[in-house]
N, C-alpha and C positions, 0 to 999 in steps of 0.2 A: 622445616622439620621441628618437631615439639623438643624442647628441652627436657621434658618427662618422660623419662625413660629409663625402663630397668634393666641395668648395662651387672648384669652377673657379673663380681666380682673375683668369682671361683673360675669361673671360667675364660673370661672377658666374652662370652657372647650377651648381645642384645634378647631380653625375653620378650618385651612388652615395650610400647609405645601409646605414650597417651595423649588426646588432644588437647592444646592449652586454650583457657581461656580466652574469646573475643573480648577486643574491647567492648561492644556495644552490651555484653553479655555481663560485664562489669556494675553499671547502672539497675541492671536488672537484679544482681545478685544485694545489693546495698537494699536496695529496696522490699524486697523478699525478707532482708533480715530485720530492718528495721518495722516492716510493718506485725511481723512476728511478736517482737517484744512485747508488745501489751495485751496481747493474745498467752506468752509462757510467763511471766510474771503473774497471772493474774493465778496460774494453775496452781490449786495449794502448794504449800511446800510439803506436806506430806507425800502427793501425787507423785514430784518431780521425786523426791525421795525412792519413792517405790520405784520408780523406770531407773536411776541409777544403779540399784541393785540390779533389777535386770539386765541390766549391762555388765554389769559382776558376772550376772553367773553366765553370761553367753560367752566372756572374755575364759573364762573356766573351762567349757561347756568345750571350746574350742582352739584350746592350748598348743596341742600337736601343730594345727593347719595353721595359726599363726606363729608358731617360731618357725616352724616349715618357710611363711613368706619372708621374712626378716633376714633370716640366713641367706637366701636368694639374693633377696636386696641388695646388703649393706654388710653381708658373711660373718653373722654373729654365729658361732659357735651353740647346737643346738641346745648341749644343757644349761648355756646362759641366757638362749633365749627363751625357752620356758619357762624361766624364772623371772624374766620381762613380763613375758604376757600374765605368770600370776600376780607381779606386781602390782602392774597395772588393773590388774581384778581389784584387790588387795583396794586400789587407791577412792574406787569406782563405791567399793562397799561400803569403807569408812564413811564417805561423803554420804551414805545413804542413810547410814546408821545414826550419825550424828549432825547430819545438816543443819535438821527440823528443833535441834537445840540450840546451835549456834545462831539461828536468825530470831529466835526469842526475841525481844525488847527487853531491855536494862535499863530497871529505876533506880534513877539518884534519888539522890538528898534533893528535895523540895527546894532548897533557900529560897525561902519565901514566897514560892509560887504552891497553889492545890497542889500540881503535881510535875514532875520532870524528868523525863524518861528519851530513853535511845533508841531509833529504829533502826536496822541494818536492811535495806533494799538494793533492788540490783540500778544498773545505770541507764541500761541500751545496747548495744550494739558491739561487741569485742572483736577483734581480730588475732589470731594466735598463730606466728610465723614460727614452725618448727622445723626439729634442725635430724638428719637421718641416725645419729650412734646410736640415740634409745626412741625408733619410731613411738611404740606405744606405752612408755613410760612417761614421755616426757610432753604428751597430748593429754594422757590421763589426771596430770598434776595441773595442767590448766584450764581443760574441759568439766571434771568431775565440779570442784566448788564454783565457777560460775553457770554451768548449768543449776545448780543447787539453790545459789542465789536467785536465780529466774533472768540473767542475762543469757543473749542470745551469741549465736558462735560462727565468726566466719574462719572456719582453718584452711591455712594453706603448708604444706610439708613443703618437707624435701624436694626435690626434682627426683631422686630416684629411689622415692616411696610412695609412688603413688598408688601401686598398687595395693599396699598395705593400710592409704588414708582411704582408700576407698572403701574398705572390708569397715574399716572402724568406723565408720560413716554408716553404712549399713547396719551395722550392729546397734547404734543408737537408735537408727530408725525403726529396727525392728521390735525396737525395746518397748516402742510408743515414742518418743522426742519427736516432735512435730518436726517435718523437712527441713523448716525453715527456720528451725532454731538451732539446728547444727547445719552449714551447708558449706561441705568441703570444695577450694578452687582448685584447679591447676590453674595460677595466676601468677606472672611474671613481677619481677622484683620490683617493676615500674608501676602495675598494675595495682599493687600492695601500696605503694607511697602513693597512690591516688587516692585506694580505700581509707586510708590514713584520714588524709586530710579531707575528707567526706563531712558534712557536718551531720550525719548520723552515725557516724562510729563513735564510740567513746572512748575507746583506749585498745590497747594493743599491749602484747604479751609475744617477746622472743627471747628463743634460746639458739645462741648460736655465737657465731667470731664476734671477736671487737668491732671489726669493720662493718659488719650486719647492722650489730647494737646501735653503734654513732651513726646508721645513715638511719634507723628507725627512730631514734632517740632524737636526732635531729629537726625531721618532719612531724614526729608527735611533738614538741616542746614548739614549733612554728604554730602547729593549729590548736594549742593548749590542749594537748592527750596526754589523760596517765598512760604510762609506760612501767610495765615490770620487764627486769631483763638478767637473765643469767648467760653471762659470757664465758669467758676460757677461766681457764685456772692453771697455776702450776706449785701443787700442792706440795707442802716440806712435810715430812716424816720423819720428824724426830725420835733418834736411839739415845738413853740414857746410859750414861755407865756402868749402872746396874740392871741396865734392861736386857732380857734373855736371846741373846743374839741366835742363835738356831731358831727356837720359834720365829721370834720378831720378821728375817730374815725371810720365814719360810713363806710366811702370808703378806710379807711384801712384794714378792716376788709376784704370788696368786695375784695379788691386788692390783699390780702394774700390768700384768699382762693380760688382765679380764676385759674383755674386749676389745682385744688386740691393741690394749693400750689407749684406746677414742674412748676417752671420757673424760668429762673436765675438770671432776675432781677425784682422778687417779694420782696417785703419791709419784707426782714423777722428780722431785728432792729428795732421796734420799739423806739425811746428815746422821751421821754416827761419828763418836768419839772415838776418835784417834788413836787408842787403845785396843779397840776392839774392830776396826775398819777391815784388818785383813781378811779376818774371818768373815765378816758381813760379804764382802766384793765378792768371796769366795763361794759360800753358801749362793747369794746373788747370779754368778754364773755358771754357775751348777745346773739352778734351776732355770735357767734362761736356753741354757745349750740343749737339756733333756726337755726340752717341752715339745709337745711334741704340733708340728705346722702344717695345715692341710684343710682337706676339705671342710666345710662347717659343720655338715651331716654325717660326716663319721664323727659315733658315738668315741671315740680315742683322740679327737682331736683336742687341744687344747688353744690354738692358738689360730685364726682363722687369716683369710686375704685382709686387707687395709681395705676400705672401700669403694674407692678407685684405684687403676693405677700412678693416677695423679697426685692421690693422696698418699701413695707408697712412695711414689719418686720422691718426692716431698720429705720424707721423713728421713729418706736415703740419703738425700741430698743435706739433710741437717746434723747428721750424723759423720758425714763425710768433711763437713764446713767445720764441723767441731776439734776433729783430728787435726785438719789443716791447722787449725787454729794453736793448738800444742796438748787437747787433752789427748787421756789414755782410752783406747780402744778395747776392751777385755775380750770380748766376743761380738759376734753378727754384726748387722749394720749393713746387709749387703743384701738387693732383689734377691730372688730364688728365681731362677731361670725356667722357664715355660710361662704357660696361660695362667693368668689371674695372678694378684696383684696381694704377691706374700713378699715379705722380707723376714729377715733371721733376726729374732731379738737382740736389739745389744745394751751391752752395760759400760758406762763412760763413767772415767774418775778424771782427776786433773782441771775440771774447768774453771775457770776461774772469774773475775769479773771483766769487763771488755768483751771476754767471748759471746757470741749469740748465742749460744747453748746455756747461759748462765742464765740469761733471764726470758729469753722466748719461751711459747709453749711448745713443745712435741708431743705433736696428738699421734703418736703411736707405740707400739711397744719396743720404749727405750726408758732405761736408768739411770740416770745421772745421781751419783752419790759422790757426796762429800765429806772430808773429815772435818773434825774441830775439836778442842782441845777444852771447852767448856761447856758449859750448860747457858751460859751468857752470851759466846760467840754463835751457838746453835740459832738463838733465838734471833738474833739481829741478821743470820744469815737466813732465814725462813724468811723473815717479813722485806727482805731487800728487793722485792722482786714488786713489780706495780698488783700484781693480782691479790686476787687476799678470799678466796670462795671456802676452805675448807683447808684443815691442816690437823698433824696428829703426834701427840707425844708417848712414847711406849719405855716405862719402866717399873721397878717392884715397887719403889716408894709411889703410892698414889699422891699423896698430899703434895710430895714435891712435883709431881708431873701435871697433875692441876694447877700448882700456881707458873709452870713453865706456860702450861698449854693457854691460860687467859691471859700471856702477853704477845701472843700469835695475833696479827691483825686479819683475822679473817671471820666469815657467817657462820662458818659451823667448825669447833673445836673439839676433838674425838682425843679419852684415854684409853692406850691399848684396842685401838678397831681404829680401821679408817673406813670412809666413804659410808657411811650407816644410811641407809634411806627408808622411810618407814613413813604411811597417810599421814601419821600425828605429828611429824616431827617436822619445825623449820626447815625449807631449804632456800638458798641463795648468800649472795655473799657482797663482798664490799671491794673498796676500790675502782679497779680495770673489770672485776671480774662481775659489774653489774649493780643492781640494786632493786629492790624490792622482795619478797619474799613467796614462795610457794609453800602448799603442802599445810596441812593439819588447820588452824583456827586463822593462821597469820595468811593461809593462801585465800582464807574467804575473808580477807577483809581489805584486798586489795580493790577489787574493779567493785565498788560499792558506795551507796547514799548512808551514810553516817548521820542520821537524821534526827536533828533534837526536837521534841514536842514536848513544851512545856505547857500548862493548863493555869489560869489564875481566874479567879471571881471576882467581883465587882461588888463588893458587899454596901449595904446601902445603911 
């Protein structure tokens, strides 16, 4: 039985089952992309440009029937994931619009040579292991700038998105992208560390668990591959003393529970000052209790199933360890009984260090907030944790919430917003939580020849 399979969340039945990759089928797919390569590099960058856009607007074009599948999937909540699929338009355009500037060449200074100047070229061969919370977000951030560079793309999703890699697979194809320079697997986690170490791959791009990262991070660093890798996070969300605890509160709430809590850099540290903690917990499960839990496609939903029910027990079961442990339990934390794979948001205070709740991640909709009694104690409790992908400080003093927020050890530091994701802007982060960078100038200059051409004459 194929491991690809689209196991509804909502409902626990089975929709679709898809065939996984042969091994012999393996050989065949490296070689299809590799010989590709010199065939889509060679295609201007203008050209590839223009089919990027076209995949914009098909992503646009086709919004409805893709958050339609996503919700199916992986039970995102319909009007978030509309907002996925514009994203990911959103990511597709940028790269279209500004590719063909960014692979320019860049002249230095001469010293001493006619001339000295920088090529930015693509490498060969990619692989991009993605992971199911943001199917087409988190394809678009690896796909858009190296198709743009002229590298070729072997993607392999989820296990229970295939239906969804298959549509965006088609959508490139439709767009003009040669087969063979996007050609999506259903390919086992074993088949993937073979593609690895292939010596026509170049490198490889995952977002997913720690335990993914180090076993890809592992086999790319044995067969000399770059690797970019965005792993877990468990992000602090810093309240100032003077920060507006009803707003603050209100869109922390939104922000933790936006999809259903699975995502890696959702604020799931709350710290607020001890001063004002009551009110925060308070506001906190207010909004955790009224949210309201159910199907993904009713337009009133707010809060959809976990993914699996694996992944629900999972969260239940962290939530439960955490109590054992001696925190405070404020609200939910408990299945919701029938088909498909909900639990009741909950909000935890009390945790302390020692407990697992203190420094794992909980990829679901759960709170953990903590008090602290400085602006000093905030920050050294934020950075205590191994991750370090994204973090946020909210208060009226700007100037002081900038110098709080640049001793936060992490890739992306937000005042007053969290989680911001936008074409242009850095993404990725430091520590446990990965390295390398996506998105805007810094995501095309990862899987790329950095190539110096200096020119000197021979004067007689």
């Amino acid at each position: 039985m194929s491991s690809y399979v689209t196991l509804n969340p909502t409902t626990g039945k089975t929709e679709q089952e898809f065939a996984q990759l042969d091994d012999a089928a393996v050989t065949r797919v490296l070689s299809r992309s590799d010989a590709e390569f010199a065939r889509w590099r060679a295609t201007p960058a203008s050209e590839r440009a223009r089919l990027l856009i076209r995949v914009a607007d098909a992503y646009d074009a086709r919004r409805e029937e893709l958050a339609k599948l996503i919700s199916t999937e992986m039970g995102k909540p319909m009007q978030e994931a509309v907002g996925e699929v514009e994203l990911a338009a959103a990511i597709y355009r940028w790269y279209g619009e500004h590719g063909p500037d960014l692979l320019e060449r860049e002249v230095l200074d001469p010293q001493g040579s006619e001339e000295s100047l920088v090529q930015t070229g693509p490498i060969g061969s990619l692989i991009g292991v993605m992971p199911w919370n943001y199917p087409y977000y988190q394809v678009a951030r690896f796909v858009a700038p190296n198709l743009m560079v002229g590298n070729t793309i072997i993607l392999k999703h989820a296990a229970i998105c295939a239906a969804s890699s298959e549509v965006m697979a088609e959508i490139v194809h439709t767009a003009g992208v040669r087969e063979d320079a996007y050609i999506n697997v259903f390919a086992s986690n074993d088949q993937v560390a073979d593609m690895i170490a292939d010596h026509r791959v170049r490198g490889v791009s995952l977002t997913g668990s720690e335990r993914a990262g180090a076993s890809v991070a592992e086999t790319a660093g044995r067969h000399l591959k770059k690797a970019v890798l965005e792993l877990g996070g468990s992000d602090p969300l810093i309240v100032l003393d003077d920060g507006d605890i009803e707003r603050t509160a209100t869109i922390a709430a939104q922000a933790r529970l936006s999809n259903t809590g699975q995502a890696c850099n959702s604020p799931k540290r709350m710290i607020v000052d001890n001063g004002k903690i009551d009110d925060f917990v308070s506001i906190i499960t207010d909004a955790f209790e009224s949210a309201k839990v159910g199907d993904p496609t009713d337009p009133g939903t707010q809060v959809g199933p976990l993914s699996s029910i694996t992944a629900r027990d999972t969260v239940v079961e962290q939530v439960r360890r955490a109590v054992e442990q001696g925190a405070t339990l404020h609200t939910g934390g408990a299945a919701v009984e029938g088909d498909g794979a909900f639990m009741r948001p909950a909000v935890l205070t009390g945790v302390t260090k020692g407990m697992d709740a203190y420094s794992e991640e909980i990829f679901g909709p759960v709170a953990v907030i903590h008090g602290v009694d400085s602006s000093d104690e905030a920050v050294a409790l934020a950075n205590d944790v191994g991750f370090g992908l994204s973090g946020s400080v909210w208060g009226s003093d700007i100037e002081r919430a900038q110098e709080i927020a640049d001793r936060l050890e992490v890739g992306m530091a937000y005042i007053n917003e969290h989680g911001t994701t936008l074409p242009g802007l850095p993404f990725g982060g430091v520590k446990r939580s990965g390295f390398g960078r996506e998105l805007g100038r810094w995501g095309m200059g990862e899987f790329v020849n950095t190539r110096l051409r200096r020119t000197s004459t021979t004067k007689k």
